[in-house]
Predicted model as a PDB file, atoms N, CA, C, CB and O in Angstrom, pLDDT in the B-factor column:
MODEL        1                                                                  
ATOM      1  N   UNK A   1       0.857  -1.180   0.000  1.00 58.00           N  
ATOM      2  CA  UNK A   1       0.000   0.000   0.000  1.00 58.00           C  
ATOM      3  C   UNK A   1       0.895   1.233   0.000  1.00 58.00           C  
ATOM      4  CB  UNK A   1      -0.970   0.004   1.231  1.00 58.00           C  
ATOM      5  O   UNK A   1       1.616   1.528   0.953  1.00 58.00           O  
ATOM      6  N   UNK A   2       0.797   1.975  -1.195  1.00 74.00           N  
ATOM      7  CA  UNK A   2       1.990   3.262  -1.349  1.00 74.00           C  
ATOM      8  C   UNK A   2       0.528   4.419  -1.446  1.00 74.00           C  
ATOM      9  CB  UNK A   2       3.428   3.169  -3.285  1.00 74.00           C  
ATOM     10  O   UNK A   2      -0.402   4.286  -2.241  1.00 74.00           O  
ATOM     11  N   UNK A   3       0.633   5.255  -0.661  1.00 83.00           N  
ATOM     12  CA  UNK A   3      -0.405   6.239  -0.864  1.00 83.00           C  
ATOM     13  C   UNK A   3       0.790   7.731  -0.697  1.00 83.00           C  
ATOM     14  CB  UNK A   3      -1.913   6.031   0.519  1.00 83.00           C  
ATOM     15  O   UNK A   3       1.706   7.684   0.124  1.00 83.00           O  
ATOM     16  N   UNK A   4       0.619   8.680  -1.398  1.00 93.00           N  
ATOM     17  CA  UNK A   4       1.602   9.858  -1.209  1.00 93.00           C  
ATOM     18  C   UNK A   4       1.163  10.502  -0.405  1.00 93.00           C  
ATOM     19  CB  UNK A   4       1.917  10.689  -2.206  1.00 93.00           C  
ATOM     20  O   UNK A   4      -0.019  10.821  -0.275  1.00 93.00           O  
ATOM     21  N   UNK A   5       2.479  10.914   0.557  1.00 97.00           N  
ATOM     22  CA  UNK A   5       2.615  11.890   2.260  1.00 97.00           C  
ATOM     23  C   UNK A   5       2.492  12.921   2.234  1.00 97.00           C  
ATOM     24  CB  UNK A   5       3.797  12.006   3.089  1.00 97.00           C  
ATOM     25  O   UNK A   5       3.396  13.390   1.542  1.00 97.00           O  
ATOM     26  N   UNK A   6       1.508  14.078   2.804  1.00 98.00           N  
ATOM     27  CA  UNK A   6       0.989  15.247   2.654  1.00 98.00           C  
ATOM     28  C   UNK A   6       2.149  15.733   3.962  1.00 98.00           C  
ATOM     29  CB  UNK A   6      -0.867  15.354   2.797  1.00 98.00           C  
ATOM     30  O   UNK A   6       2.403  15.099   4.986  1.00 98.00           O  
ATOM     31  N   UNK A   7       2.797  17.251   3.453  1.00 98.00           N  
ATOM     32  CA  UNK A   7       3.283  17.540   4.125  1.00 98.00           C  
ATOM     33  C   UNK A   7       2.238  18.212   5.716  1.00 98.00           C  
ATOM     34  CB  UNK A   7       4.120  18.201   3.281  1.00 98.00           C  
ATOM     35  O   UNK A   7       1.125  17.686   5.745  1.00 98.00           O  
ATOM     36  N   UNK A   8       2.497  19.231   6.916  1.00 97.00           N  
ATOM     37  CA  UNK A   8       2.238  19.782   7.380  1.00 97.00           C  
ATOM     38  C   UNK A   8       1.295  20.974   6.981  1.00 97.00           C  
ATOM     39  CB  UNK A   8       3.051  19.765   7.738  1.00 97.00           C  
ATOM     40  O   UNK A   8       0.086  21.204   6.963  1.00 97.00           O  
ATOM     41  N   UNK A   9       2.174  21.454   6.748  1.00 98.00           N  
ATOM     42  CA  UNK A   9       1.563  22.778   5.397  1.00 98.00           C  
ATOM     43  C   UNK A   9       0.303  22.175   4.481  1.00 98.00           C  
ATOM     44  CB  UNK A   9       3.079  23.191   3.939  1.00 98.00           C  
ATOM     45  O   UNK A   9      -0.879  22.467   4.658  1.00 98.00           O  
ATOM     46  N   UNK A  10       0.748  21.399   3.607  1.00 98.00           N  
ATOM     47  CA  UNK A  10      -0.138  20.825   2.744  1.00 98.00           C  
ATOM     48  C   UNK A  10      -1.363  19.925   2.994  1.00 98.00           C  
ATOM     49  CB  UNK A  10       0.558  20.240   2.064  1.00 98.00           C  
ATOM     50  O   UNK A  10      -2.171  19.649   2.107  1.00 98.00           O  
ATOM     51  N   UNK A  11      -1.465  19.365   4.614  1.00 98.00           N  
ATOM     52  CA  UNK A  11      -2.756  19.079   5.285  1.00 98.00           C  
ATOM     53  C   UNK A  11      -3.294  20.217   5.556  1.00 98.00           C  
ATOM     54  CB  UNK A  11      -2.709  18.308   6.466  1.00 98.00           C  
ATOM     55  O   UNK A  11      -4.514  20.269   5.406  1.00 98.00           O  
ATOM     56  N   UNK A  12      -2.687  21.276   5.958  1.00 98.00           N  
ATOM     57  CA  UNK A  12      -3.657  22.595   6.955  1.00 98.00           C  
ATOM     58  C   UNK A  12      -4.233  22.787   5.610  1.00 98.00           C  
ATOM     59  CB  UNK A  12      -2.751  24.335   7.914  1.00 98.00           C  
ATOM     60  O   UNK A  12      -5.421  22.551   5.391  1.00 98.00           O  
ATOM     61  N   UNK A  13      -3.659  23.084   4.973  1.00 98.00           N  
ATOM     62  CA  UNK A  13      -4.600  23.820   3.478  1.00 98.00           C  
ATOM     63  C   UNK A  13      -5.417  23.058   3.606  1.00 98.00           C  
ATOM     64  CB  UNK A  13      -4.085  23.867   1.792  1.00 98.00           C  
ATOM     65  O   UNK A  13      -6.386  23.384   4.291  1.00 98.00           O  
ATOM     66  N   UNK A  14      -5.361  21.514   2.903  1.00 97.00           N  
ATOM     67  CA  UNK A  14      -6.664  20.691   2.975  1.00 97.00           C  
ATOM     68  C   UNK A  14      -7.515  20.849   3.856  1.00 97.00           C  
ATOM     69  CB  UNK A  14      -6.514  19.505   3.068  1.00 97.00           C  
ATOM     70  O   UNK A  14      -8.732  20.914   3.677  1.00 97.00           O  
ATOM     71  N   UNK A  15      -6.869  20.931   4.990  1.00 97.00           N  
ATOM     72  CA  UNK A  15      -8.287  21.217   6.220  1.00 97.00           C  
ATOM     73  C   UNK A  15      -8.856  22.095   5.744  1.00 97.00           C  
ATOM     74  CB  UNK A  15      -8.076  21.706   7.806  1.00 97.00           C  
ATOM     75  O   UNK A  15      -9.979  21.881   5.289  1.00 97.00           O  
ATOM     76  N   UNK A  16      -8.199  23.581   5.670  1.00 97.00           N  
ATOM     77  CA  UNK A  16      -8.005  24.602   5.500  1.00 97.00           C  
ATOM     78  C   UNK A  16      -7.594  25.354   7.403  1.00 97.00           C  
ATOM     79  CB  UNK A  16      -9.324  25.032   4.533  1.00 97.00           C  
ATOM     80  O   UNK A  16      -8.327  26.283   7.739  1.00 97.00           O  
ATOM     81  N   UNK A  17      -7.001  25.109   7.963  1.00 97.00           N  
ATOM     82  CA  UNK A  17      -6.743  25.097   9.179  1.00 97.00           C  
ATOM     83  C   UNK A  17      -5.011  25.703   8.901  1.00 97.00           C  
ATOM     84  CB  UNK A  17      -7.106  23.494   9.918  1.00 97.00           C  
ATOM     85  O   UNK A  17      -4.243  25.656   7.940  1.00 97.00           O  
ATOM     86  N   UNK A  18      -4.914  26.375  10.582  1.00 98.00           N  
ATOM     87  CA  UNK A  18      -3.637  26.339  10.362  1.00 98.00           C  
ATOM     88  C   UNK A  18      -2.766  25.828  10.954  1.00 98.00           C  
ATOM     89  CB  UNK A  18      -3.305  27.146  10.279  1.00 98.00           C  
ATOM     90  O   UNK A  18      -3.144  25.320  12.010  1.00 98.00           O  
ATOM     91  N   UNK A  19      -1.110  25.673  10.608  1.00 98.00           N  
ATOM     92  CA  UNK A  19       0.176  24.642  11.021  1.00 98.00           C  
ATOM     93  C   UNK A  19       0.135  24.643  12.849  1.00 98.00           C  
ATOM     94  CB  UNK A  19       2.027  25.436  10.292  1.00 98.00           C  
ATOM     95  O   UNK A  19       0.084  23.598  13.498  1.00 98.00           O  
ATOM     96  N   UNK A  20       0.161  25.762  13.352  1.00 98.00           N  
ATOM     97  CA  UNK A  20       0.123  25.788  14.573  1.00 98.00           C  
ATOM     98  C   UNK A  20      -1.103  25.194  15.076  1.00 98.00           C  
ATOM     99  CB  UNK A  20       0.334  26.986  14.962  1.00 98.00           C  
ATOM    100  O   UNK A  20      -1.044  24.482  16.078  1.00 98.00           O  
ATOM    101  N   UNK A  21      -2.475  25.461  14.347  1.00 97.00           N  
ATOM    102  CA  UNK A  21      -3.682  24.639  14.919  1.00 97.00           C  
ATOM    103  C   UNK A  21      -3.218  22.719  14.732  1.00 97.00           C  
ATOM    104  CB  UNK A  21      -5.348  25.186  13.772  1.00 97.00           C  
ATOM    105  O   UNK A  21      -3.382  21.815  15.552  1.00 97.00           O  
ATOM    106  N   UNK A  22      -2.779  22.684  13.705  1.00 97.00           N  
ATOM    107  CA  UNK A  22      -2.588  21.012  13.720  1.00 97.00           C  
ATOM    108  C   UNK A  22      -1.113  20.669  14.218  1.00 97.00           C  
ATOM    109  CB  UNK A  22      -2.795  20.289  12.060  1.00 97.00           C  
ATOM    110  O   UNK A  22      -0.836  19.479  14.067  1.00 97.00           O  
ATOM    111  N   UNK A  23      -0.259  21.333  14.694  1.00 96.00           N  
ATOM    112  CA  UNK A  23       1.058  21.179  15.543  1.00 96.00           C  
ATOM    113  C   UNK A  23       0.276  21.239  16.834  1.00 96.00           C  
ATOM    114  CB  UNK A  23       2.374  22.437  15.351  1.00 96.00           C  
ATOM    115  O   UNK A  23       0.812  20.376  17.529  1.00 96.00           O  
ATOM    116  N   UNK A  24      -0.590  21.727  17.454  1.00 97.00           N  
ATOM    117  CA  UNK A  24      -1.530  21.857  18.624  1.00 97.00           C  
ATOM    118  C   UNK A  24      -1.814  20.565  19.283  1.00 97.00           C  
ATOM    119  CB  UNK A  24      -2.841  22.463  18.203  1.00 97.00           C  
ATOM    120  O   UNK A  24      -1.511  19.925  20.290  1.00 97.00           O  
ATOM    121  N   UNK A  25      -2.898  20.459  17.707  1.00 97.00           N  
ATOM    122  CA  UNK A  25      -4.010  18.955  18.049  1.00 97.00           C  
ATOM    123  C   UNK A  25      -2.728  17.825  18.420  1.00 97.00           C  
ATOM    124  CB  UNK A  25      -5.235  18.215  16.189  1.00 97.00           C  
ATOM    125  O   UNK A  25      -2.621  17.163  19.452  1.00 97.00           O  
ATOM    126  N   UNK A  26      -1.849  17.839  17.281  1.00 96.00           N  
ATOM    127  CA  UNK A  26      -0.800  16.636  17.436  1.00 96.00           C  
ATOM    128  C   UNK A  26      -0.763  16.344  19.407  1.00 96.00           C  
ATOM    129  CB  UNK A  26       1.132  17.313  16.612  1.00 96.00           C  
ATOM    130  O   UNK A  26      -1.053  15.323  20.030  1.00 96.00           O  
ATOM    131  N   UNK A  27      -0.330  17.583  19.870  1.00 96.00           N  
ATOM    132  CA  UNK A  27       0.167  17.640  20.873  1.00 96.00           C  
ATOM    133  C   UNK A  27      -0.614  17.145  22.088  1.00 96.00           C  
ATOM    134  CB  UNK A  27       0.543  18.748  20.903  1.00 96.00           C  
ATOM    135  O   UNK A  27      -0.128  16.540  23.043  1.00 96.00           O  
ATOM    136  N   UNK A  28      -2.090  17.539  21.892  1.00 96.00           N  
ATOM    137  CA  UNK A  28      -3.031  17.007  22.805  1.00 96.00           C  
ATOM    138  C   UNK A  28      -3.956  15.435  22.388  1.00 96.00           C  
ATOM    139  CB  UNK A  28      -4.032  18.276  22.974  1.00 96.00           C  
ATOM    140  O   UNK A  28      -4.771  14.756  23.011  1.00 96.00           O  
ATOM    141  N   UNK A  29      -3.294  15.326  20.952  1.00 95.00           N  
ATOM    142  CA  UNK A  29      -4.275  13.587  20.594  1.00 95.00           C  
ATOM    143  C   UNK A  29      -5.132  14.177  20.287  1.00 95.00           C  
ATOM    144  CB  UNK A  29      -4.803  12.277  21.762  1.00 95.00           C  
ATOM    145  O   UNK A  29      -5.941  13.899  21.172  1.00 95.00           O  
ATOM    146  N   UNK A  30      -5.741  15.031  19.456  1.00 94.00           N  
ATOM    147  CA  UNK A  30      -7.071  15.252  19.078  1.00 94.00           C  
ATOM    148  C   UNK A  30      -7.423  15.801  17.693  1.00 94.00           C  
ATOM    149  CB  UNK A  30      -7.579  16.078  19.992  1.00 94.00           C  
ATOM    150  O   UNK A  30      -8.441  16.328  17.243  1.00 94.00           O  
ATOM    151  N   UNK A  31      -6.142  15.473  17.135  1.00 95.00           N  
ATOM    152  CA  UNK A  31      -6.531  15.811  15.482  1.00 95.00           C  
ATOM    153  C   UNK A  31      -6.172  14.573  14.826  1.00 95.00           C  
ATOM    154  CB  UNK A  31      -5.626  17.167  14.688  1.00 95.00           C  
ATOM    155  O   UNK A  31      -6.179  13.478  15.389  1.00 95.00           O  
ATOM    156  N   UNK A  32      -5.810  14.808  13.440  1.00 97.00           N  
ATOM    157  CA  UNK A  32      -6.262  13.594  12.493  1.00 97.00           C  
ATOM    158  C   UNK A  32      -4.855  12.576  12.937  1.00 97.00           C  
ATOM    159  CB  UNK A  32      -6.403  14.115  10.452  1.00 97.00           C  
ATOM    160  O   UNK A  32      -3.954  12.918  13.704  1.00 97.00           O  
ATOM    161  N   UNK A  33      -4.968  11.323  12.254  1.00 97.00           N  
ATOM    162  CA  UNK A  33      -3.648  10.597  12.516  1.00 97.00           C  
ATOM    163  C   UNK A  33      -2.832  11.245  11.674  1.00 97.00           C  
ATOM    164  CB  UNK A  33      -3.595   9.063  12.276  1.00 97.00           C  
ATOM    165  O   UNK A  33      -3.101  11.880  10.655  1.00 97.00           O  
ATOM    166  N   UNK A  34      -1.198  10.892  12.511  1.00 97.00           N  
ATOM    167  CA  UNK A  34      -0.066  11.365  11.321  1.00 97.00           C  
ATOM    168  C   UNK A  34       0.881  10.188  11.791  1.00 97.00           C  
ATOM    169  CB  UNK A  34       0.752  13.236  11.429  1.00 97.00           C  
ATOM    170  O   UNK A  34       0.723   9.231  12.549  1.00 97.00           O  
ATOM    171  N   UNK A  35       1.985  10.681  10.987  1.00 97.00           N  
ATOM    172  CA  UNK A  35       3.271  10.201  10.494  1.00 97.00           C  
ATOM    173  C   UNK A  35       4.488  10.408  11.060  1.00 97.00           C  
ATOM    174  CB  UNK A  35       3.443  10.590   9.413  1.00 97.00           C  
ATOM    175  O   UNK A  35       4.969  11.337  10.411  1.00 97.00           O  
ATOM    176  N   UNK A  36       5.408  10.018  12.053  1.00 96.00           N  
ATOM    177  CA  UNK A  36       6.860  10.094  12.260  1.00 96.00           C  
ATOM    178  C   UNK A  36       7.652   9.845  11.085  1.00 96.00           C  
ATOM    179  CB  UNK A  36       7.278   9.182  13.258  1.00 96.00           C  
ATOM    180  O   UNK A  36       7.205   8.986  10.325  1.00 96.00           O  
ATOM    181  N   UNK A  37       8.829  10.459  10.740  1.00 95.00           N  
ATOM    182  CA  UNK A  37      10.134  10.073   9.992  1.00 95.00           C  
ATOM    183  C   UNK A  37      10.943  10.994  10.494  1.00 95.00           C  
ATOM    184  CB  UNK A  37      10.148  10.091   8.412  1.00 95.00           C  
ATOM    185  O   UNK A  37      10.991  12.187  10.193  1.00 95.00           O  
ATOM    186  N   UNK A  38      11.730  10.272  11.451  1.00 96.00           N  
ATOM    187  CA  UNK A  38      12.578  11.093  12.334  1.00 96.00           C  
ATOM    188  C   UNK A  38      11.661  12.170  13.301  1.00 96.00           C  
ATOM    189  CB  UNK A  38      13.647  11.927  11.341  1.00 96.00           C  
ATOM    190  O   UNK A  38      10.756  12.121  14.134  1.00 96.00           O  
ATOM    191  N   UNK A  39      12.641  13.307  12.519  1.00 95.00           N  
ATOM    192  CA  UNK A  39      11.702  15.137  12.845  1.00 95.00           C  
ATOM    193  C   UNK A  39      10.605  15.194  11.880  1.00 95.00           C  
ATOM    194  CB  UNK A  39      12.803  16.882  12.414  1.00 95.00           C  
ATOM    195  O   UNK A  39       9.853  16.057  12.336  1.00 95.00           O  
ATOM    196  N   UNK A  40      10.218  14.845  11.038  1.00 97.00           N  
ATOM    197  CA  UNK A  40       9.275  15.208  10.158  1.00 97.00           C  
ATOM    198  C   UNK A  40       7.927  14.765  10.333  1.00 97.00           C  
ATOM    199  CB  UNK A  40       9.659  14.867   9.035  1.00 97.00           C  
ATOM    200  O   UNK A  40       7.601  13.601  10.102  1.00 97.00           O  
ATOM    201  N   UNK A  41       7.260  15.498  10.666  1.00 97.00           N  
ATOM    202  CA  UNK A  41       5.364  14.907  10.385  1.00 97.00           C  
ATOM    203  C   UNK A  41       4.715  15.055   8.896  1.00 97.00           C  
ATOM    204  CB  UNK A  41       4.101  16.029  11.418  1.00 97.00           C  
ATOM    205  O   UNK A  41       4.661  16.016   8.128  1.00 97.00           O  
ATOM    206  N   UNK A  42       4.250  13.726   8.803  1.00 98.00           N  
ATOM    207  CA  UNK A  42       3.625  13.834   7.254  1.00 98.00           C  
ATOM    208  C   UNK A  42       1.723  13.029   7.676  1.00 98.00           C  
ATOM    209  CB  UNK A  42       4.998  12.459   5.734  1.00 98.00           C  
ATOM    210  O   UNK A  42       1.382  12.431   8.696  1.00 98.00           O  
ATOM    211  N   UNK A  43       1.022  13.309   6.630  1.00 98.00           N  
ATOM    212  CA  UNK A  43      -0.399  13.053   6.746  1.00 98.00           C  
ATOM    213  C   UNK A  43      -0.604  12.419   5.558  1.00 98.00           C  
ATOM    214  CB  UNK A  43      -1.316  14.248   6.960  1.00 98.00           C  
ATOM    215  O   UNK A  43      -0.002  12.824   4.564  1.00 98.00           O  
ATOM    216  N   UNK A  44      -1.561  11.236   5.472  1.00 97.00           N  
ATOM    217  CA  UNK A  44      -1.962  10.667   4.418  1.00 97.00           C  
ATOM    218  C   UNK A  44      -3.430  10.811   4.086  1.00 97.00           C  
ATOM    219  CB  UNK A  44      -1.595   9.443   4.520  1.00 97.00           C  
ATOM    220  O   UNK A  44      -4.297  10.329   4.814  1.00 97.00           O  
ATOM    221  N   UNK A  45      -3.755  11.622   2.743  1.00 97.00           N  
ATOM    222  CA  UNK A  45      -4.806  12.001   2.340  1.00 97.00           C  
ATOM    223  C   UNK A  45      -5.785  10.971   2.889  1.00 97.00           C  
ATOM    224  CB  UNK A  45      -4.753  12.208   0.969  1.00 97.00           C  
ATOM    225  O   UNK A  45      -6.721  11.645   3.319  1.00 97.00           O  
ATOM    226  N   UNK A  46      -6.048   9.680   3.093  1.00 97.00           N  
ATOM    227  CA  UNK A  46      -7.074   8.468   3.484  1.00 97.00           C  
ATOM    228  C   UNK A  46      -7.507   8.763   5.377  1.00 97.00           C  
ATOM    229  CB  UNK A  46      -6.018   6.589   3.164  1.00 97.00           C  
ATOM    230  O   UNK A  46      -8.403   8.424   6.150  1.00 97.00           O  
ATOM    231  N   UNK A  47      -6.042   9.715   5.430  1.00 97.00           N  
ATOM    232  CA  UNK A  47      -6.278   9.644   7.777  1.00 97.00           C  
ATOM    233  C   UNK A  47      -7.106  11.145   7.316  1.00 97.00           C  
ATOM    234  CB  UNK A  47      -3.931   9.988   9.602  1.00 97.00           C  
ATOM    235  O   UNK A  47      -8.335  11.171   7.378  1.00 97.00           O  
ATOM    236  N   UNK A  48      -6.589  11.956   7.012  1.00 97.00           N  
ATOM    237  CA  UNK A  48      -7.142  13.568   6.880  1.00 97.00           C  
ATOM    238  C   UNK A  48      -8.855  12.999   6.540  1.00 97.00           C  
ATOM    239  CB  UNK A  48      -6.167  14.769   5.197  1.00 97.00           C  
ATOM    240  O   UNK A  48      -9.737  13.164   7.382  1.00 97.00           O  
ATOM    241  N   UNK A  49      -9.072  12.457   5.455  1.00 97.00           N  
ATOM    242  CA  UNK A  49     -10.665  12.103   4.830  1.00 97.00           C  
ATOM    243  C   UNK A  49     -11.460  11.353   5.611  1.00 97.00           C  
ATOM    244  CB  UNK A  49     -10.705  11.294   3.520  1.00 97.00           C  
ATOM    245  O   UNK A  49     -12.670  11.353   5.383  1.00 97.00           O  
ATOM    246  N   UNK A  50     -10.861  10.499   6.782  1.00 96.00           N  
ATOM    247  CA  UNK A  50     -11.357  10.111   8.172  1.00 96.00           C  
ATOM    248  C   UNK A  50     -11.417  11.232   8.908  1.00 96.00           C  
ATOM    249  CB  UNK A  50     -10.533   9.122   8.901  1.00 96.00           C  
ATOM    250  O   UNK A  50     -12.509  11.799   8.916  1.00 96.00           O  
ATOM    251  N   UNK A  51     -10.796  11.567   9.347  1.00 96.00           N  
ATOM    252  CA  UNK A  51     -10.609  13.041  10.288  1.00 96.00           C  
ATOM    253  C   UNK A  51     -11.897  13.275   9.649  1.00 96.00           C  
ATOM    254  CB  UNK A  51      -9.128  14.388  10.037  1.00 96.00           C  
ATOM    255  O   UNK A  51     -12.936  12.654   9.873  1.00 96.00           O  
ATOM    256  N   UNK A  52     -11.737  14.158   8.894  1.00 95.00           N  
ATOM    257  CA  UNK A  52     -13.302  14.908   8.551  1.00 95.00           C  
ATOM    258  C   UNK A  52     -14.324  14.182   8.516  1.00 95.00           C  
ATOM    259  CB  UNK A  52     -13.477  15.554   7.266  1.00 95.00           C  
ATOM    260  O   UNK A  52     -15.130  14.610   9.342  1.00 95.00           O  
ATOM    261  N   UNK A  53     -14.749  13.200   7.920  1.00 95.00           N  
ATOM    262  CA  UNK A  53     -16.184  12.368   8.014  1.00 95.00           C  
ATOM    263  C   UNK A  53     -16.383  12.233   9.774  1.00 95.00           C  
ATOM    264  CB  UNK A  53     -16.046  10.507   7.098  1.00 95.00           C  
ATOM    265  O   UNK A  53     -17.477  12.556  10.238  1.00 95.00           O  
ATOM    266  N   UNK A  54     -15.116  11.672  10.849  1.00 93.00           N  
ATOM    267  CA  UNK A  54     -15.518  11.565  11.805  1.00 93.00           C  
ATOM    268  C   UNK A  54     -16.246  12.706  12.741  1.00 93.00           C  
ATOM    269  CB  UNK A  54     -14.658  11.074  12.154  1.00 93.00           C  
ATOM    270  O   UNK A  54     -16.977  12.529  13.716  1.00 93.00           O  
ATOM    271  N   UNK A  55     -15.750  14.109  12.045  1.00 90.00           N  
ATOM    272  CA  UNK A  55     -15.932  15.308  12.291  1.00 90.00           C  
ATOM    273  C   UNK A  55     -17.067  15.998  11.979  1.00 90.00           C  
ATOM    274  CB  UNK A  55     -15.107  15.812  11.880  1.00 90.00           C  
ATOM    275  O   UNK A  55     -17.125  17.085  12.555  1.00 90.00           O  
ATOM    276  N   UNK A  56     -18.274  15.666  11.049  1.00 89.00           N  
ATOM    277  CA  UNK A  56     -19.355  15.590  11.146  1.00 89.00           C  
ATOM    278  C   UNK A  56     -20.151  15.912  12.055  1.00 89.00           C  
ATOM    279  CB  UNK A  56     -19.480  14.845  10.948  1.00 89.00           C  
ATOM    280  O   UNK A  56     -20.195  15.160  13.028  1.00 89.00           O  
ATOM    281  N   UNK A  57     -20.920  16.970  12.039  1.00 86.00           N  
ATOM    282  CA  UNK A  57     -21.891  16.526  12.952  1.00 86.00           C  
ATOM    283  C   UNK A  57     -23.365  17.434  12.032  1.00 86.00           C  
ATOM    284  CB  UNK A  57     -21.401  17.087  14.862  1.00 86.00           C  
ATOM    285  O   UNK A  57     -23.346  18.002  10.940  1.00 86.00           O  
ATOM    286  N   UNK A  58     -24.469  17.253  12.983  1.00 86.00           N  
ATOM    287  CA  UNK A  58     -25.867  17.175  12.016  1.00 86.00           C  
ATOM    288  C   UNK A  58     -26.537  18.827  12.720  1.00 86.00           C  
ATOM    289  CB  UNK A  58     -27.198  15.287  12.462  1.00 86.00           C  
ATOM    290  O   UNK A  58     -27.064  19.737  12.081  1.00 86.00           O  
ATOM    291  N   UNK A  59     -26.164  18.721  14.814  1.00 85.00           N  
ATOM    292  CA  UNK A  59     -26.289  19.564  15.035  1.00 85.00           C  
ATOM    293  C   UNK A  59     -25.522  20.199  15.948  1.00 85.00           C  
ATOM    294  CB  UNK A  59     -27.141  19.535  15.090  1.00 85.00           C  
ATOM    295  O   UNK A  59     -24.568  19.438  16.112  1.00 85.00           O  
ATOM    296  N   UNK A  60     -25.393  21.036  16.560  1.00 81.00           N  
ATOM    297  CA  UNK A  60     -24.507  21.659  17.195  1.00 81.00           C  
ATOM    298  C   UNK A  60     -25.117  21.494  19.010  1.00 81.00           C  
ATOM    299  CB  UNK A  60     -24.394  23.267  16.437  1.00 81.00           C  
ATOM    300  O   UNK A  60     -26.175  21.940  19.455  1.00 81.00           O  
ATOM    301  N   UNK A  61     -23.979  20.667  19.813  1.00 73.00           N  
ATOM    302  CA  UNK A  61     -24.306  20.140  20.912  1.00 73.00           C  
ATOM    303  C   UNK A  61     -24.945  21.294  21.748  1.00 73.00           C  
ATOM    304  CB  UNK A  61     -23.151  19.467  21.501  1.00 73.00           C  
ATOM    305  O   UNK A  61     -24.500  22.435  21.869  1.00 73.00           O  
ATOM    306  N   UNK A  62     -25.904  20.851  22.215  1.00 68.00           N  
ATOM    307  CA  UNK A  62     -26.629  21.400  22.775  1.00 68.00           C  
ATOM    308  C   UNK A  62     -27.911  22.377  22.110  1.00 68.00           C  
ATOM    309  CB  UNK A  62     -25.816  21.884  23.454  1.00 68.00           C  
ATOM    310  O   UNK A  62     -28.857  22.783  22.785  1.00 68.00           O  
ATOM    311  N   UNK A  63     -27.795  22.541  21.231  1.00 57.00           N  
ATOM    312  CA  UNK A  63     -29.050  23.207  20.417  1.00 57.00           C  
ATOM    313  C   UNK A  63     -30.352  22.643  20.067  1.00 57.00           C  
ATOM    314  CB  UNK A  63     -28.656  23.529  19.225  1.00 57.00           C  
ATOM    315  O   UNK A  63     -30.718  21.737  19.318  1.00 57.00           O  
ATOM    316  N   UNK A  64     -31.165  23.795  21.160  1.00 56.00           N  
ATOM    317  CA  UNK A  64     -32.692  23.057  21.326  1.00 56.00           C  
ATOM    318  C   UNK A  64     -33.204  23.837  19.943  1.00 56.00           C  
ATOM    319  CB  UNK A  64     -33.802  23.495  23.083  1.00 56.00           C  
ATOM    320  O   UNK A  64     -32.609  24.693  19.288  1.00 56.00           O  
ATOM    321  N   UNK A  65     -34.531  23.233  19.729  1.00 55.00           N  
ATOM    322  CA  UNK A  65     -35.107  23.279  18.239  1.00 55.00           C  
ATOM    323  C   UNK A  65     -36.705  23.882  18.948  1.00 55.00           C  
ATOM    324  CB  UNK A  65     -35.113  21.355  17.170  1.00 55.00           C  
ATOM    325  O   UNK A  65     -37.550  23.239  19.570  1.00 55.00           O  
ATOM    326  N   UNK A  66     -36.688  25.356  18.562  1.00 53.00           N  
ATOM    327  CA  UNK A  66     -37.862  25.474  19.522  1.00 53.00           C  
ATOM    328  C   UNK A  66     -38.925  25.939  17.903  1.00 53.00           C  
ATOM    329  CB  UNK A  66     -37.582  26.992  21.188  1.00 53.00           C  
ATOM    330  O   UNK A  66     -38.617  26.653  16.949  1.00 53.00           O  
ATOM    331  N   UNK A  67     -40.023  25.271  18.154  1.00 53.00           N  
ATOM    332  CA  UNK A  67     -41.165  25.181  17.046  1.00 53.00           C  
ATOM    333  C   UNK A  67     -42.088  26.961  17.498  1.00 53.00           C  
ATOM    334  CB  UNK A  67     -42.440  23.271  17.406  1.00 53.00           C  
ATOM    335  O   UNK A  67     -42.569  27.423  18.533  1.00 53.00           O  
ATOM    336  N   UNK A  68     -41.926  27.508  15.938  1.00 48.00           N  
ATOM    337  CA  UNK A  68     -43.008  28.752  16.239  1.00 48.00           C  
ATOM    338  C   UNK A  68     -43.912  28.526  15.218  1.00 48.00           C  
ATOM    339  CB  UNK A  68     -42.432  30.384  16.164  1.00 48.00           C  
ATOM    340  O   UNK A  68     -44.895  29.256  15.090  1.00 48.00           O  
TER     341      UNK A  68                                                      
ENDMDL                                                                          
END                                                                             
């Protein structure tokens, strides 16, 4: 399985997010999966396209639906 390694830079765009927001998440476990090689973090377009589908949502927690 050879899929090509999205740099740092080149995931935030995809998110559209920025390097320090996903140097962040890395740090606390709460953004998409990545990649060690050595110093380098890389992202594979298939973890980023999880990330987002898991990221979904329909409504916004806690928002009541009041009928007029």
């Amino acid at each position: 399985m050879s899929e090509e390694l999205l740099t740092t830079q080149e995931a935030a765009e995809r998110l559209r997010l920025s390097v320090p927001t996903l140097a962040r998440w890395r740090v606390q476990g709460s953004g998409p999966v990545y990649i060690k090689r050595g110093a380098r973090v890389f992202y594979r377009p298939t973890d980023l396209d999880n990330f987002i589908q898991a990221s979904a949502r329909s409504q916004t927690r806690g928002e009541e639906t009041h009928a007029r």
